[in-house]
DSSP file (Angstrom, degrees, kcal/mol; ACC not computed):
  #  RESIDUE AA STRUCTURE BP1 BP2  ACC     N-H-->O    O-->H-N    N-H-->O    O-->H-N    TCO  KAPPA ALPHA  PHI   PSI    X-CA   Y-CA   Z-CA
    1    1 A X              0   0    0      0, 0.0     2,-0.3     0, 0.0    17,-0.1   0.000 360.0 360.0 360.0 154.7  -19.1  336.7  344.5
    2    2 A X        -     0   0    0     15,-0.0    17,-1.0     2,-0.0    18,-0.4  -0.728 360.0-163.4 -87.1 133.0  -22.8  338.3  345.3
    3    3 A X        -     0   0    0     -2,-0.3     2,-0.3    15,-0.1    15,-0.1  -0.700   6.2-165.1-127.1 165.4  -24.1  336.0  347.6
    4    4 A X        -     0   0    0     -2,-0.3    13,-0.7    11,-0.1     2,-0.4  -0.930   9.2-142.7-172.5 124.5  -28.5  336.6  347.8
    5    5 A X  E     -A   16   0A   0     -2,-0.3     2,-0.3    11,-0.2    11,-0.2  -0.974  12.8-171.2-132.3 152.2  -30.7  335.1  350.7
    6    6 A X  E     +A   15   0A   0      9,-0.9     9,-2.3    -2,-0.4     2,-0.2  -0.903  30.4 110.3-129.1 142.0  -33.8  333.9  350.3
    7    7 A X        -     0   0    0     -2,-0.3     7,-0.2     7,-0.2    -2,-0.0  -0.914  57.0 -58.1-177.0 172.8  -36.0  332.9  353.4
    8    8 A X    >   -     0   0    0     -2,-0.2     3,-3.8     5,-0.1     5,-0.2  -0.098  49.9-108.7 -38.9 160.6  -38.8  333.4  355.8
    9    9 A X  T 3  S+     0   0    0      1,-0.3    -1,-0.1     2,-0.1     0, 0.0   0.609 123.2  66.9 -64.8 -20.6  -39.3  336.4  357.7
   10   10 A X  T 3  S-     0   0    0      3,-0.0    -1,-0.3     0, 0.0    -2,-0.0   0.387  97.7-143.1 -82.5  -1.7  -38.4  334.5  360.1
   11   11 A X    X   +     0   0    0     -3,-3.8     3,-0.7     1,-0.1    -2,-0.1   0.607  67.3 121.7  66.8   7.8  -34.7  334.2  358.8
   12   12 A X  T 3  S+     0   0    0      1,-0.3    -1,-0.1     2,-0.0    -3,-0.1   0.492  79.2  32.2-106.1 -11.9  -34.9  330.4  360.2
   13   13 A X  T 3  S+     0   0    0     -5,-0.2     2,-0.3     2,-0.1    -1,-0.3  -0.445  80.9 164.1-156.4  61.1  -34.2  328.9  356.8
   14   14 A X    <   -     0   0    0     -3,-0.7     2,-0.6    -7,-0.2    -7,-0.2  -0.574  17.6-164.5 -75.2 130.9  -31.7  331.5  354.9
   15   15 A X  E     -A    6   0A   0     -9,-2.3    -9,-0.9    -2,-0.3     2,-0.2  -0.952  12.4-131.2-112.6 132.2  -30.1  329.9  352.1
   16   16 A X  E     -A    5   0A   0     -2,-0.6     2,-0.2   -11,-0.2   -11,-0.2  -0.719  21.9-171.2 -84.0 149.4  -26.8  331.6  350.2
   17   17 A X        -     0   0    0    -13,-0.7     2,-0.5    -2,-0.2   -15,-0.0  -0.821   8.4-164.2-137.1  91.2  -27.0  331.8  346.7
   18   18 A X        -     0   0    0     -2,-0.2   -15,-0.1     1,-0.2    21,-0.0  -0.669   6.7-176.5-107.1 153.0  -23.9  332.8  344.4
   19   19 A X        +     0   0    0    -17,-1.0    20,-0.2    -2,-0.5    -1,-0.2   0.450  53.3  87.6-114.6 -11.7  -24.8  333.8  341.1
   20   20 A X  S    S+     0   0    0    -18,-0.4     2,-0.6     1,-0.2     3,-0.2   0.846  84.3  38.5 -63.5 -44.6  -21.9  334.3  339.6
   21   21 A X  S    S-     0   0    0      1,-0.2    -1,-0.2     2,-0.1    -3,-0.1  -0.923 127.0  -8.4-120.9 115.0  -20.7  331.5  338.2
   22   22 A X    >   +     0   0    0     -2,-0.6     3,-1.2    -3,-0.2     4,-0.2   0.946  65.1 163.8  70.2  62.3  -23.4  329.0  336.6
   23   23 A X  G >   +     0   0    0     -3,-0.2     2,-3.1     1,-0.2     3,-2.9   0.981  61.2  88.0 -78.9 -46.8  -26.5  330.5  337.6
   24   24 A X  G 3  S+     0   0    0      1,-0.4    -1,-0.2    -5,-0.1    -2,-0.1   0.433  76.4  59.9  10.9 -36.2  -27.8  328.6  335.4
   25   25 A X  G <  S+     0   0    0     -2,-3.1    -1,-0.4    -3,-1.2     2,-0.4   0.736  93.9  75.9 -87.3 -19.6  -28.2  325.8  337.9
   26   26 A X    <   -     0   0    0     -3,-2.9     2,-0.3    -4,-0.2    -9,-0.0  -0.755  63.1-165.9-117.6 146.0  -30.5  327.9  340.3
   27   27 A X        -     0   0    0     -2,-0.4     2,-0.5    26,-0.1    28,-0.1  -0.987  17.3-146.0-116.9 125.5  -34.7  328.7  339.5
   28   28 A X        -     0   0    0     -2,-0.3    28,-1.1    58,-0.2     7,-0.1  -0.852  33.6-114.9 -93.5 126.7  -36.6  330.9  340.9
   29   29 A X        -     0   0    0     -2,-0.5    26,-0.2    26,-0.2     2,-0.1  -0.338  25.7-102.5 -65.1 143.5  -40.1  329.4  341.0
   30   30 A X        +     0   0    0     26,-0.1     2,-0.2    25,-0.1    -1,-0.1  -0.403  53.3 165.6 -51.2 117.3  -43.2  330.7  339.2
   31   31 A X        -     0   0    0      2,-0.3    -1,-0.1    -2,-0.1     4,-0.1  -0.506  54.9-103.6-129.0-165.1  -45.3  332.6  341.8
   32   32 A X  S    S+     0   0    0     -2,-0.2     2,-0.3     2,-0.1    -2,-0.1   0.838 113.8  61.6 -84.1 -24.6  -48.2  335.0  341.5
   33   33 A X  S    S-     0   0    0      1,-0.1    -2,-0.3    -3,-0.0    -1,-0.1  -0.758  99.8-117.7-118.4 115.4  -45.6  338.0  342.4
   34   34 A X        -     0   0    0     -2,-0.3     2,-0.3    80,-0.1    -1,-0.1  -0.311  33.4-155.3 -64.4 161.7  -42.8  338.2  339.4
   35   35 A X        +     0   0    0     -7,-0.1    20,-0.6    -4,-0.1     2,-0.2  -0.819  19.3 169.0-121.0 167.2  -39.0  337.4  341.1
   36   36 A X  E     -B   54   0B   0     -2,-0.3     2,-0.3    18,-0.2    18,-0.2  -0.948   8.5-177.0-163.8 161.5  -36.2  338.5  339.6
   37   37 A X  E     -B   53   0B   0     16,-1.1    16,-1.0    -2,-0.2     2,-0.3  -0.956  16.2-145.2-158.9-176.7  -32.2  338.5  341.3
   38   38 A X  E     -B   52   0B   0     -2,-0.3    14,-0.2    14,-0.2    81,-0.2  -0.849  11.9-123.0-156.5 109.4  -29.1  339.8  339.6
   39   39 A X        -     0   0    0     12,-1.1     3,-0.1    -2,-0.3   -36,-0.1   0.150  32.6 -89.4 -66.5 160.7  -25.4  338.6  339.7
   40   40 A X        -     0   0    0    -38,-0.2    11,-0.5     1,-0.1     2,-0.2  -0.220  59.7 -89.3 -37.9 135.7  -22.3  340.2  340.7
   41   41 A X        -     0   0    0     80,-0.5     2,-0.4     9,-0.1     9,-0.2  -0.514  44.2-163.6 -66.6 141.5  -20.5  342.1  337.7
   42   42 A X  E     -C   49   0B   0      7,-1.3     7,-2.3    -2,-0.2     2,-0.8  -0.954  14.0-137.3-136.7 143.1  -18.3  340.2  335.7
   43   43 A X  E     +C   48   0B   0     -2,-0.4     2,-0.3     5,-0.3     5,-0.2  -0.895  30.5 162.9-108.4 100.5  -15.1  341.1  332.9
   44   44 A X        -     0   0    0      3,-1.3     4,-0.1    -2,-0.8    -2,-0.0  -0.871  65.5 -28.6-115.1  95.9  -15.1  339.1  330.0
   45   45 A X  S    S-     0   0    0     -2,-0.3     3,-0.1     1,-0.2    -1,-0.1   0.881 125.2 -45.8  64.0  37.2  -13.1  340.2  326.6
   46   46 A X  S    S+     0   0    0      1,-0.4     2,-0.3    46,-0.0    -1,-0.2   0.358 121.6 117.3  95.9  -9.1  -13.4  343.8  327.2
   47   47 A X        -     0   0    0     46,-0.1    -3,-1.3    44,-0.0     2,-0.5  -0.749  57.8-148.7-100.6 137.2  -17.2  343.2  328.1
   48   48 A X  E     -CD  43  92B   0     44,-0.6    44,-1.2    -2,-0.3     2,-0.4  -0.979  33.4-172.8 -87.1 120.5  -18.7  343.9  331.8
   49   49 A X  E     -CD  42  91B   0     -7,-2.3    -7,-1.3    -2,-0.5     2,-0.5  -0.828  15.7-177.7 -99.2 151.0  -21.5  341.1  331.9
   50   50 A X  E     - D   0  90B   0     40,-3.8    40,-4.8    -2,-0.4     2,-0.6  -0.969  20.0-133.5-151.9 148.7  -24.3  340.4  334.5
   51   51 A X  E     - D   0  89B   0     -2,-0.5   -12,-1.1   -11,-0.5     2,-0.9  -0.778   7.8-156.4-107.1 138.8  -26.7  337.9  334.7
   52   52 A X  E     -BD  38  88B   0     36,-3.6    36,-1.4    -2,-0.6     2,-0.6  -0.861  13.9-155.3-116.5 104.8  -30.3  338.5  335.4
   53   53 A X  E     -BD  37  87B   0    -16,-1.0   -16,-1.1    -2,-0.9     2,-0.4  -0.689  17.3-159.9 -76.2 113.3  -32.4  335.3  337.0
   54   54 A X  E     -B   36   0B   0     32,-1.7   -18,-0.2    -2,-0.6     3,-0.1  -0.905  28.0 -91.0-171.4 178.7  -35.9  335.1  336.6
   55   55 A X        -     0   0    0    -20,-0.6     3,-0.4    -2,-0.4   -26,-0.2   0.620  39.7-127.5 -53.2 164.7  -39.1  333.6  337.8
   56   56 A X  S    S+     0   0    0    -28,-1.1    -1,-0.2     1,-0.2   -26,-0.1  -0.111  76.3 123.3-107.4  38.6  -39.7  330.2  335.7
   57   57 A X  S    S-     0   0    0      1,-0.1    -1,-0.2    -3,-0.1    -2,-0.1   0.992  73.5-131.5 -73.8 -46.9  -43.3  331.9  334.9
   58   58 A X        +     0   0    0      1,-0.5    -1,-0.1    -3,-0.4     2,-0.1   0.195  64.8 141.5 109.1 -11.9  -43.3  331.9  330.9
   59   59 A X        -     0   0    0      1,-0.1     2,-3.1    25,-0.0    -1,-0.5  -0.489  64.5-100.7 -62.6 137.7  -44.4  335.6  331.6
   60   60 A X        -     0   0    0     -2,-0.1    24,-0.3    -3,-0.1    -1,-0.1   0.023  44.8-162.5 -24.8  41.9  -43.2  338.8  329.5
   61   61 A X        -     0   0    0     -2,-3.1    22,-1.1    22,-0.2     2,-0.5  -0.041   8.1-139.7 -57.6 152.7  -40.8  340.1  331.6
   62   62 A X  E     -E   82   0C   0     20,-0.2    52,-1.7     2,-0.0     2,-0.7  -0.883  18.4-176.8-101.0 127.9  -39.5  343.9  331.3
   63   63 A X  E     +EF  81 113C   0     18,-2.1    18,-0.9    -2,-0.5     2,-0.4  -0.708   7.5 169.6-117.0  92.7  -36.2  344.4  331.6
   64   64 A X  E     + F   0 112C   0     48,-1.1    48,-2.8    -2,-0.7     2,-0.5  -0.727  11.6 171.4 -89.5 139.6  -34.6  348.1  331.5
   65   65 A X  E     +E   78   0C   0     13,-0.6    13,-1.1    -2,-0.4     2,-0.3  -0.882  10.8 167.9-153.4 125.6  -31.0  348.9  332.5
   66   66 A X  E     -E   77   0C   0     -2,-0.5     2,-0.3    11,-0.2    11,-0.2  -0.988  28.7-121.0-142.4 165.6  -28.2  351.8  332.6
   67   67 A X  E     -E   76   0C   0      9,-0.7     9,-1.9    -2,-0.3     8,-0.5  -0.655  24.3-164.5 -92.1 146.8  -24.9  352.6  334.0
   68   68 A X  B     -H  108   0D   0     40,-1.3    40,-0.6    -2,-0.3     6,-0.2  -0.996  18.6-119.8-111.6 125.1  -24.1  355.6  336.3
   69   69 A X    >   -     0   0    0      4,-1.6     3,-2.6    -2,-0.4    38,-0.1   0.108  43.4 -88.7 -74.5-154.9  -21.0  357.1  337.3
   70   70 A X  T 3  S+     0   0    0      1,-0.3     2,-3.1     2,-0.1    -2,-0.0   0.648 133.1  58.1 -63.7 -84.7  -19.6  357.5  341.1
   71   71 A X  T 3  S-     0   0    0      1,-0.2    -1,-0.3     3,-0.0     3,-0.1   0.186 117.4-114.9  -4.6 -14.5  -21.7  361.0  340.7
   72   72 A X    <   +     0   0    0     -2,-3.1     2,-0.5    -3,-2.6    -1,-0.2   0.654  69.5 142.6  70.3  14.7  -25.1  359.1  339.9
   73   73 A X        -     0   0    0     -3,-0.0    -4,-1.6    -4,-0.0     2,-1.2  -0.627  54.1-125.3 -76.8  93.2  -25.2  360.6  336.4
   74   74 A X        +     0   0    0     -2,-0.5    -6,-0.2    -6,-0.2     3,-0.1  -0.487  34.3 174.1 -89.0 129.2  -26.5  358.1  334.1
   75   75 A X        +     0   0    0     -2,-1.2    22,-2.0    -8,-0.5     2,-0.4   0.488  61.4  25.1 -55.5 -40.0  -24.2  357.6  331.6
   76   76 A X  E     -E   67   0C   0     -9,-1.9    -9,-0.7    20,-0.2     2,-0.4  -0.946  64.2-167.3-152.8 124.3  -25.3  354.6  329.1
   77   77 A X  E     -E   66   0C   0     -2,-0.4     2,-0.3   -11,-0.2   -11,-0.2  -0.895  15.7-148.3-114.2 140.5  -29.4  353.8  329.1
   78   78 A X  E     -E   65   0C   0    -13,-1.1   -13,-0.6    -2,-0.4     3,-0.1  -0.755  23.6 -94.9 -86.9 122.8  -30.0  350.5  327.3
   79   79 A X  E     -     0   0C   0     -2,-0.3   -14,-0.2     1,-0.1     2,-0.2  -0.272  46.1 -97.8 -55.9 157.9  -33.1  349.9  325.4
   80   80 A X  E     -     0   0C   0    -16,-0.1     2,-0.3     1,-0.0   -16,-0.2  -0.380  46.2-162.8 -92.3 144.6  -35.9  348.3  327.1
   81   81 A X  E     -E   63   0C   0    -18,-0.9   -18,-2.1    -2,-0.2     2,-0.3  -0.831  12.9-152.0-123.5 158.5  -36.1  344.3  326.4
   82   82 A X  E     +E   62   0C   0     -2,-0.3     2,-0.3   -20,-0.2   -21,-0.2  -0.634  21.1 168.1-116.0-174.5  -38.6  341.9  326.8
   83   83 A X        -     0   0    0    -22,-1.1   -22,-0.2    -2,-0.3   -25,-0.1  -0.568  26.8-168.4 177.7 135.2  -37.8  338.0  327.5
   84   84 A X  S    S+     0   0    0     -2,-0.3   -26,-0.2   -24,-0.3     2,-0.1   0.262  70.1  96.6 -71.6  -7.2  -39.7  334.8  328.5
   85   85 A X  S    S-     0   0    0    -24,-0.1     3,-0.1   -27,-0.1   -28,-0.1  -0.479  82.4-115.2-106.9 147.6  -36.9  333.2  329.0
   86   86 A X  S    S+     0   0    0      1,-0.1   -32,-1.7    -2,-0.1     2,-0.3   0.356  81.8  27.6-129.1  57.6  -35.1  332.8  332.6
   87   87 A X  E     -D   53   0B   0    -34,-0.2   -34,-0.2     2,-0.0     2,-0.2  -0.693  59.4-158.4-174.7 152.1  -32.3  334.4  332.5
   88   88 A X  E     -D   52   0B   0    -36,-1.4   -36,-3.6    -2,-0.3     2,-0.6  -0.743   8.5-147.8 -91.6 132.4  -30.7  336.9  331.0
   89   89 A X  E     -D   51   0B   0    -38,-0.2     2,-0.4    -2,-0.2   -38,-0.3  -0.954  21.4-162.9 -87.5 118.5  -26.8  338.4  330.1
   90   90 A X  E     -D   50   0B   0    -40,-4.8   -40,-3.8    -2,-0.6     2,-0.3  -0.912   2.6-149.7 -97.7 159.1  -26.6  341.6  330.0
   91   91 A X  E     +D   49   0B   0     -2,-0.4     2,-0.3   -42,-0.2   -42,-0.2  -0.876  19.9 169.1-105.8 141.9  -23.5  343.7  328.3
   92   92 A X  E     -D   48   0B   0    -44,-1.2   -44,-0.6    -2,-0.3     2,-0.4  -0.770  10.0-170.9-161.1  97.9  -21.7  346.8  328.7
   93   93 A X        -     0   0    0     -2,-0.3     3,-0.1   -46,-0.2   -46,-0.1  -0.027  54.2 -93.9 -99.9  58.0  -18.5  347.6  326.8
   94   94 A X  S    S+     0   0    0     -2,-0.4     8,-0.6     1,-0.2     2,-0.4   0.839  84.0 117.0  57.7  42.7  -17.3  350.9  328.5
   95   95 A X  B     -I  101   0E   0      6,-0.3     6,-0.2     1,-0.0    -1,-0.2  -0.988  51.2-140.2-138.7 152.3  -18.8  353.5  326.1
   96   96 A X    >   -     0   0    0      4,-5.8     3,-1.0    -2,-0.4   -20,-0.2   0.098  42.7 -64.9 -73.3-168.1  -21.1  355.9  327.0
   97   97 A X  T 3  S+     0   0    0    -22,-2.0   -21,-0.1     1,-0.2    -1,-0.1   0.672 132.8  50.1 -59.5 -15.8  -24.3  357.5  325.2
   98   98 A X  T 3  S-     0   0    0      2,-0.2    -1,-0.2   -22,-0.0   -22,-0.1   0.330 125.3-102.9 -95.2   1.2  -22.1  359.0  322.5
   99   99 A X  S <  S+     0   0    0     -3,-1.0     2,-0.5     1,-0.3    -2,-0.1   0.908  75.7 149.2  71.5  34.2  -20.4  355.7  321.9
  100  100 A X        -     0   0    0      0, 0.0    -4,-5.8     0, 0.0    -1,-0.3  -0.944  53.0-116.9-123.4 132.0  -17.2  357.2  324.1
  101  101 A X  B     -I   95   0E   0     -2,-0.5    -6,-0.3    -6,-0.2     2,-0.2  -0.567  37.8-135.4 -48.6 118.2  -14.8  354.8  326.2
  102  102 A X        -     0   0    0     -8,-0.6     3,-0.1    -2,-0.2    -1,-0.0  -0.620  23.4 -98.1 -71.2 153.9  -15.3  356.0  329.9
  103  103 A X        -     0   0    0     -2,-0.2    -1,-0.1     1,-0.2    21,-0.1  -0.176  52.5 -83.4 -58.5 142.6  -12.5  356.4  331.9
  104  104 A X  S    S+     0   0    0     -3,-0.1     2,-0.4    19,-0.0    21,-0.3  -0.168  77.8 120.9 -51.6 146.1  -11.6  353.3  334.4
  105  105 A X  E    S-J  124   0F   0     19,-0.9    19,-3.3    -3,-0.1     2,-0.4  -0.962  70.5 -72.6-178.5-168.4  -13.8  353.7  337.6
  106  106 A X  E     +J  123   0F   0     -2,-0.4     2,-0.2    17,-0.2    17,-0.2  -0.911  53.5 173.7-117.1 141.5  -16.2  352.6  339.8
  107  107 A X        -     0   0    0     15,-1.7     2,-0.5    -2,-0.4   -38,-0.2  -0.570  28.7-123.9-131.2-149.3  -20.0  352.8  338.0
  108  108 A X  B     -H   68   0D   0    -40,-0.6   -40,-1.3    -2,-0.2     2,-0.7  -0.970  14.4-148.9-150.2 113.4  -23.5  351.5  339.3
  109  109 A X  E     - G   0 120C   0     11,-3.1    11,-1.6    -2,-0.5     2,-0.4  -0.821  13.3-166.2 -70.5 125.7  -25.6  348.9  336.9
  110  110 A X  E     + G   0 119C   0     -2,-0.7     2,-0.5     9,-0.2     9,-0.2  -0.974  12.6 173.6-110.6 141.8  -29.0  349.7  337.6
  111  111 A X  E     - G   0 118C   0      7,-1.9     7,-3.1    -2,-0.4     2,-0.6  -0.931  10.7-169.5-151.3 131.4  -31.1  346.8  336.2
  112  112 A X  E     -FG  64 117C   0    -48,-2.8   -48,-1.1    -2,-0.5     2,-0.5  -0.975   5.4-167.5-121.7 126.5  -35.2  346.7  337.0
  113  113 A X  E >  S-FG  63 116C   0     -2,-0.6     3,-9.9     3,-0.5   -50,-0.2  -0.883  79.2 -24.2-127.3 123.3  -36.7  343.4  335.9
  114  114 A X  T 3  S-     0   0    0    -52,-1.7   -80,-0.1    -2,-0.5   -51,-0.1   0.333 128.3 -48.1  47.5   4.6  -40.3  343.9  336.0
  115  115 A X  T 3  S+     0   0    0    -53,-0.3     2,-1.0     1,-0.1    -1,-0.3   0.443 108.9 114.4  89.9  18.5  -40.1  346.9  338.6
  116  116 A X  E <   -G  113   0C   0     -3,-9.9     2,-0.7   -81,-0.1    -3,-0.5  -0.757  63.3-133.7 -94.8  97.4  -38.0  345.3  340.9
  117  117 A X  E     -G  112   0C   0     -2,-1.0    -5,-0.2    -5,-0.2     2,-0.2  -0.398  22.6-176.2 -89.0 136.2  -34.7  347.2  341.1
  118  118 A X  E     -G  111   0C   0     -7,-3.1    -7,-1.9    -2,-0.7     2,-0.5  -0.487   6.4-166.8 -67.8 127.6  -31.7  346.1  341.0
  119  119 A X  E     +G  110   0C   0     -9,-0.2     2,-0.3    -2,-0.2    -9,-0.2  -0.999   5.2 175.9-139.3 142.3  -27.8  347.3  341.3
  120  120 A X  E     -G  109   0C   0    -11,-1.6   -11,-3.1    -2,-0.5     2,-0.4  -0.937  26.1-125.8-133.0 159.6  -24.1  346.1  340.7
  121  121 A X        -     0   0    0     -2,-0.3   -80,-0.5   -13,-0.2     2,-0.5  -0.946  15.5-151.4-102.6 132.8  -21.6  347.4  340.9
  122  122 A X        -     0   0    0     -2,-0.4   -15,-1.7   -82,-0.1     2,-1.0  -0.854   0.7-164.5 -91.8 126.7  -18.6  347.8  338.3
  123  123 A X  E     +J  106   0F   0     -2,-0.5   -17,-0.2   -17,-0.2   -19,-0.0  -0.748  14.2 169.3-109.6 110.6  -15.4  348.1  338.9
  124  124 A X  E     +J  105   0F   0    -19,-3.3   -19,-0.9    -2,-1.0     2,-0.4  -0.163  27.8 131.0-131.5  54.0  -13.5  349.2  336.0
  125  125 A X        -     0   0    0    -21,-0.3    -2,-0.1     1,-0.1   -22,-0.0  -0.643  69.9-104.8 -68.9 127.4  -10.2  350.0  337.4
  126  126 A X              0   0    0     -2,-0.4    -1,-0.1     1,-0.1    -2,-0.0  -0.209 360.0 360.0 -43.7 141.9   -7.4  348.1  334.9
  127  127 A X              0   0    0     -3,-0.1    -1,-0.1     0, 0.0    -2,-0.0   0.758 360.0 360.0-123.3 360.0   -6.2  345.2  336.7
């Protein structure tokens, strides 16, 4: 699971956070400065999912996101989304920009909420 700590600079009050299952339960508070955090990848019904937490502001967020292979090559760009809402799924069912199944591998999510960026990794070896 992606564990994420949140603390002072001082590290004196680090908290673990897993996000993988039921983020749902965790908020990131409305600040002046947007937040944003991004789960671990997950394989559901042929689907790679990730979940995108953010700030409980009521603000536009932008959310842009594509996959890269091992090579850094992006592969799949995703139209750009907006949401108020806080959190997000994203999807990726193993086709490229042409609409072609990529080969099992290891790829890179890039996901930028609001111009923070983000990465997971997917691991799409057969299991």
């Amino acid at each position: 699971a992606q564990i994420h700590e949140m603390g002072s600079m001082a590290q004196d009050d680090i908290r673990a956070i897993d996000l993988t299952s039921r983020p749902e339960e965790y908020e990131l508070p409305a600040l002046e400065k947007n937040l944003s955090l991004v789960s671990e990848t997950r394989k559901d019904n042929n689907l790679f999912h990730v979940n995108l937490l953010l700030d409980k502001s009521k603000r536009n967020h932008v959310i842009e996101s594509s996959i890269e292979d091992g090579r850094g090559k992006v592969i799949r760009a995703f139209s750009k989304q907006s949401t108020v809402s806080s959190m997000l799924t994203l999807e990726w069912d193993m086709k490229n920009s042409q609409d072609v199944t990529v080969p099992e591998g290891i790829y890179v999510w890039n996901v930028i909420a609001d111009g923070i960026h983000h990465t997971s990794t997917v691991n799409a070896y057969v299991n």
